[in-house]
N, C-alpha and C positions, 0 to 999 in steps of 0.2 A: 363497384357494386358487390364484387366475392368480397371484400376483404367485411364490408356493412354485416354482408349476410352471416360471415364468419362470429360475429362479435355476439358476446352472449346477449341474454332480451335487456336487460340492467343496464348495458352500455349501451345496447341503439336506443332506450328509452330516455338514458340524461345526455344522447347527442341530440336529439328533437325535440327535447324540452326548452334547453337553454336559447331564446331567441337567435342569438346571432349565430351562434352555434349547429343551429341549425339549418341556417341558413346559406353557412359554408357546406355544410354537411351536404345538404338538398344540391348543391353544386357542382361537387367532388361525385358523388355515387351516379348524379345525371349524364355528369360526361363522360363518365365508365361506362356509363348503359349504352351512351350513345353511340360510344366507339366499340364496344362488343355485338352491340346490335341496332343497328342504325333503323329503326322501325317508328310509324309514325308518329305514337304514343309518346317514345322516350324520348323524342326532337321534343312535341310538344312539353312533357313537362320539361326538359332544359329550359328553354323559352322561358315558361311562367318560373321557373324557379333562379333565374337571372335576374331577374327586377325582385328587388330586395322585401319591397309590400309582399308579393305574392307568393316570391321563393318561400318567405318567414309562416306564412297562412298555410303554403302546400308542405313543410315540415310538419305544424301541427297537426295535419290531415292527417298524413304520412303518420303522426305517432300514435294516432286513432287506427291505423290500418294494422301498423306492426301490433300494436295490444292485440287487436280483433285478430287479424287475419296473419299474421307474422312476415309479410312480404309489403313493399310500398307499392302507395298507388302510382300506376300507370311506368311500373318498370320492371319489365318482363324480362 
């Protein structure tokens, strides 16, 4: 999740755009979160963002969040 947070807005915006890409993305930063901070939230999005439909939907959440709000949803 440092290394996402690290990256300028340009690069986490064409990691969450590219469907699949995002999808690995949604993946990778999930089980950082969850092994840095094992809290309710970040199990749950791991979960939803494993199954490939919802992971792909919660990236482009996610790239609605980082625009707006510059952090992803539900990963504290």
């Amino acid at each position: 999740m440092k290394w996402f947070n690290k990256q300028s807005r340009l690069v986490q915006i064409l990691l969450l755009l590219v469907p699949f890409v995002n999808w690995v993305t949604e993946i990778v930063v999930r089980v950082t979160a969850v092994l840095e901070k094992p809290k309710t939230t970040n199990i749950v999005g791991l979960i939803l963002a494993i199954i490939p439909v919802t992971g792909t939907i919660l990236g482009w959440v996610d790239l609605v969040c980082v625009l707006v709000a510059n952090h992803l949803l539900w990963a504290d």
